[in-house]
C-alpha positions in Angstrom: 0.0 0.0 0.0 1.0 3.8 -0.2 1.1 5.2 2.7 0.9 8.8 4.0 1.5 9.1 7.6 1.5 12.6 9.7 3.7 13.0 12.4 6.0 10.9 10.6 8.8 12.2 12.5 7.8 11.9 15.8 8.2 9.1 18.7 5.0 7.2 17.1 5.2 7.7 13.7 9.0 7.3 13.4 8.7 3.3 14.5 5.3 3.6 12.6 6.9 4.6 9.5 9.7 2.1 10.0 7.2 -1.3 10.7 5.3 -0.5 7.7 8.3 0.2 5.5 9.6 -3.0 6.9 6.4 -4.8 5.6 6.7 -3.9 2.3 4.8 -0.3 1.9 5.6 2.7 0.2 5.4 5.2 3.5 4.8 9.2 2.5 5.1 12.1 5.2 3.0 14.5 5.4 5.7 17.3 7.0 5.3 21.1 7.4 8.7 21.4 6.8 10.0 22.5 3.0 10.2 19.3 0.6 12.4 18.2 -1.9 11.2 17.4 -5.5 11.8 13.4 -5.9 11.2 12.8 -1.7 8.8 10.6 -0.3 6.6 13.5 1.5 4.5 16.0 1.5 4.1 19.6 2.5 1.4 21.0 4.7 0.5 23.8 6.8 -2.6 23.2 8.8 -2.8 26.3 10.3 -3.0 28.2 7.3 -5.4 25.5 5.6 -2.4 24.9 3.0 -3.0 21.0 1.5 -2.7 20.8 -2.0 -5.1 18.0 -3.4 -2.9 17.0 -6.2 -0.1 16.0 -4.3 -1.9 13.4 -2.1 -3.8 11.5 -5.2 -2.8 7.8 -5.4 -2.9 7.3 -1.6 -4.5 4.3 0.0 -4.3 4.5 3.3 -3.7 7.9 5.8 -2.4 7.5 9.2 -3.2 11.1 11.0 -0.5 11.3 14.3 0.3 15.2 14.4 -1.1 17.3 16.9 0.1 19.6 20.1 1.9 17.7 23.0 -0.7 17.6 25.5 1.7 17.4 28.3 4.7 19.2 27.1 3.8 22.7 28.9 1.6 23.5 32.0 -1.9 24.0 31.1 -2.3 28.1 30.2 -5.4 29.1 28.3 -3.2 29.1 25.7 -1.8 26.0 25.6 -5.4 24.7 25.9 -6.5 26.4 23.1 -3.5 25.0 21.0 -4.0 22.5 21.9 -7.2 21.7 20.7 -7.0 23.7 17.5 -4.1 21.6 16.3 -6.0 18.6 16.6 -9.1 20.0 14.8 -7.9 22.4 12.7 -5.6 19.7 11.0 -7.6 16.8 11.1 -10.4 18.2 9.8 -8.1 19.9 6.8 -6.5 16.3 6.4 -10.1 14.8 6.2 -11.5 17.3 3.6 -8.6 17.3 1.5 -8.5 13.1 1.1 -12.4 13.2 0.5 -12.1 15.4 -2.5 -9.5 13.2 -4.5 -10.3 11.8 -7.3 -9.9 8.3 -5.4 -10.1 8.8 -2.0 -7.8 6.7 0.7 -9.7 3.0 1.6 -8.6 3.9 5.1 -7.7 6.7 7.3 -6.6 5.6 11.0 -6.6 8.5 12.9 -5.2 9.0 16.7 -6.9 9.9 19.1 -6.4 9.0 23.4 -8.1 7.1 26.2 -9.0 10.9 27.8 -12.0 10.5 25.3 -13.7 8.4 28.5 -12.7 11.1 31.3 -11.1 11.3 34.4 -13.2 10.2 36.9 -14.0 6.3 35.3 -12.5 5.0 38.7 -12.0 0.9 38.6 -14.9 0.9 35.8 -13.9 -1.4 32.8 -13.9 0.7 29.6 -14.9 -0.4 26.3 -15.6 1.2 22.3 -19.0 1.0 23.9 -18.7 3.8 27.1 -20.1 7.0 26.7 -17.2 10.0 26.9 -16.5 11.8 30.6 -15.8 14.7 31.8 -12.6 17.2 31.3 -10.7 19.5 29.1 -9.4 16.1 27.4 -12.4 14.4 27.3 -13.8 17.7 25.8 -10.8 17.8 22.8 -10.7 14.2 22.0 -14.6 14.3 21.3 -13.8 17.2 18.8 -10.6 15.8 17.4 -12.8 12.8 16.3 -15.4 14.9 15.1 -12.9 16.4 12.1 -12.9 12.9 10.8 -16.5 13.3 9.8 -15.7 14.6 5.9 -14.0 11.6 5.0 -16.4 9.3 6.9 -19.0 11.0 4.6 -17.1 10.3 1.1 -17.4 6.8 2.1 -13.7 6.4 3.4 -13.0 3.7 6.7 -12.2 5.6 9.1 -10.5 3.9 12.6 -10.2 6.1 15.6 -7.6 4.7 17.6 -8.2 5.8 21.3 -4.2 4.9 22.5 -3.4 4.5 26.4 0.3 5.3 27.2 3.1 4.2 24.7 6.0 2.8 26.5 9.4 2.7 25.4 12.4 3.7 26.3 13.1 5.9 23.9 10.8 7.8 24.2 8.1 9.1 25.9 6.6 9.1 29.4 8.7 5.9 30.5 11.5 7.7 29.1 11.4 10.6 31.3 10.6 8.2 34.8 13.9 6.4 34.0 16.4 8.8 35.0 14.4 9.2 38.8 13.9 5.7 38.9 17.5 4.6 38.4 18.6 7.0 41.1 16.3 5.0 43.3 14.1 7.8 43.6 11.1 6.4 42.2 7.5 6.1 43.3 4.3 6.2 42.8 2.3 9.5 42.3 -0.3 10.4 44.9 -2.1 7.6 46.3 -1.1 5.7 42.9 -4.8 4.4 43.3 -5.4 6.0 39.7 -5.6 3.3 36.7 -3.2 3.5 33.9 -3.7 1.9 29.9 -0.6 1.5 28.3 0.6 -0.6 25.3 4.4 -0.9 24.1 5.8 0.8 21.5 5.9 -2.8 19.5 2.3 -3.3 19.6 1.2 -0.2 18.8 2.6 0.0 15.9 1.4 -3.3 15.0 -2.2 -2.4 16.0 -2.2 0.2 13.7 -0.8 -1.7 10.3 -3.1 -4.7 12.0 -6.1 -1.8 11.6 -4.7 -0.8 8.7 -5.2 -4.4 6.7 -8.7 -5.1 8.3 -11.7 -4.1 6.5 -14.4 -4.6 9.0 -12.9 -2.6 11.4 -14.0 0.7 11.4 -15.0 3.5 14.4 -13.5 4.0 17.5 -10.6 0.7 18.6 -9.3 0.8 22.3 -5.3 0.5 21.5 -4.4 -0.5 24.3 -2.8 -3.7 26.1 -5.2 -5.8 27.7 -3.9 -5.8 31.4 -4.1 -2.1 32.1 -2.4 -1.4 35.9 -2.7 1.2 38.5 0.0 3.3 39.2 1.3 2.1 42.2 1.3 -1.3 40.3 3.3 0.3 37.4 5.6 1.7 40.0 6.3 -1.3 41.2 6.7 -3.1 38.0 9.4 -0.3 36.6 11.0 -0.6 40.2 11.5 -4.3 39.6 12.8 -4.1 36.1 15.5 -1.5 37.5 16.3 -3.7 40.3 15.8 -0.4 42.0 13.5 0.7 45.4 10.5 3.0 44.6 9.1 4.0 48.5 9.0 8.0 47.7 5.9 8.6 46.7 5.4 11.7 45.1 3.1 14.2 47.5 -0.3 15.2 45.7 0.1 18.5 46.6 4.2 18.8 45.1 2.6 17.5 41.6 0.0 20.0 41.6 2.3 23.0 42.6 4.4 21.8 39.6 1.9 21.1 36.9 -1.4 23.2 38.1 -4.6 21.9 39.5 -6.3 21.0 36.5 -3.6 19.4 34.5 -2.7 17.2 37.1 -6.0 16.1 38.2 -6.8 15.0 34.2 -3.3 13.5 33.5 -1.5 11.9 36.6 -4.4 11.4 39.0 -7.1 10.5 36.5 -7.0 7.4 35.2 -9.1 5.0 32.8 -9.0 1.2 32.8 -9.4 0.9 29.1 -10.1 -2.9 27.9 -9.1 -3.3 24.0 -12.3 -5.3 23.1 -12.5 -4.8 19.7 -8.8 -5.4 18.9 -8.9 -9.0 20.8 -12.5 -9.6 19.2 -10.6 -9.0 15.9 -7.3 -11.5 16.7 -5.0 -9.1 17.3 -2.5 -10.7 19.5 -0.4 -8.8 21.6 3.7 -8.9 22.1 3.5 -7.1 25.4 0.1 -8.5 27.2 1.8 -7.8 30.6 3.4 -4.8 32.1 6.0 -6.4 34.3 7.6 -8.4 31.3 7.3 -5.9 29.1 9.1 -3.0 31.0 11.5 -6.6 31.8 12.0 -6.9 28.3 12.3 -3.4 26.8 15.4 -2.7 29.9 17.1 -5.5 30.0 
């Protein structure tokens, strides 16, 4: 297939670009950044609405990664507001532009994030099927999906791919806990009561060329791993992979001096237990089904 992937060049869409490649497709970037005549890319500019319609004929499959880091910067107005335009501002652009070709994309698998449920899910099992929560997140992701709806209407599969946390050591949120936790200075954050759904970089990756392939699978997929933990329980698990202690727990009240009230109660002491139903109901099998080996695995 021919492939054009956004946020080609970033943690996900780097290894994403690379396993497809791998498999035999013909990988395009979308990029913002100036493009050579002969290269395998393509140049956008979302917030100017700049996306010429000629240059993306041929495609037959999208991937749509880019968007505002959600947790690179305390939560300002306008970082918030970023925030949420770069998600629907480009997604929507990206969706217009592949319904108008000629032949549109079978596919477009676009990213989107377990906040779509909330904050505030407790121990609840989540499923496709849950209604969305409460929260800034919960508030963006609903939009973000939204801006898929042109190309849903010209008749294109689209896959929203509500991810947990992506862990790999180069890169990410485990990458940034290593450093503390090899100091032995590790722990859980809060009362680490607060559930966390993660998947490994490895799978995915291969959930997404998995989605990619399968023709029945359209809507909103959980991509997640199937044993999501609470965050003392992660704590533990990284602690053990380390061979390193993890009793300093981090005080509540330290984490939201840091990052602000609202920011830390939506991303470190909110939580979802997201189940991957419609992956497993599919046959998707997992690499990394368990935390503990996985973390084992990805630092030994």
């Amino acid at each position: 297939m021919r492939i054009l992937i956004s946020g080609a060049s970033g943690f996900i869409g780097s290894a994403l670009a690379d396993k497809l490649t791998s498999s035999g497709h013909r990988v395009i970037r979308l990029t913002r950044r100036p493009v050579s005549p002969g290269k395998d890319a393509v140049h956008w500019d979302p917030e100017s609405a700049r996306l010429a319609v000629a240059d993306l004929e041929g495609l037959d499959a999208v991937v749509h990664l880019a968007g505002e880091g959600i947790g690179d910067h305390r939560w300002t107005e306008g970082h918030k507001a970023r925030v949420l335009d770069s998600r629907v501002r480009g997604t929507h652009l990206l969706a217009e532009t592949i319904a108008g070709l000629e032949t549109p994309p079978e596919v477009m698998v676009s990213q989107s994030g377990a906040h779509y449920y909330g904050y505030e899910s407790g121990e609840r099992p989540l499923t496709e099927d849950a209604p969305p929560g409460g929260g800034f997140l919960a508030r963006v992701v609903e939009q973000w999906e939204a801006a898929t709806e042109p190309a849903e209407k010209a008749g294109i599969r689209i896959v929203r791919t509500r991810s947990g946390v992506v862990l790999s050591p180069d890169g990410g949120a485990l990458q940034k806990q290593l450093l503390p936790f090899r100091l032995g200075i590790g722990g859980k954050l809060g009362s680490g009561r607060q559930y966390f759904s993660w998947i490994s970089l490895e799978d995915e990756v291969a959930g997404m060329e998995f989605l990619l392939e399968r023709d029945a699978i359209s809507g909103p997929v959980n991509l997640v791993a199937p044993n999501p933990v609470t965050n003392a329980e992660f704590t533990r698990a990284l602690g053990a992979a380390l061979g390193r202690p993890t009793f300093m727990p981090v005080p509540s009240l330290a984490i939201k001096l840091l990052f602000g009230t609202e920011m830390s109660e939506e991303m470190i002491f909110g939580g979802q237990r997201l189940l991957p139903k419609r992956l497993q109901d599919a046959g998707f099998e997992f690499r990394d089904p368990e935390v503990g080996a996985a973390l084992r695995r990805m630092l030994s």
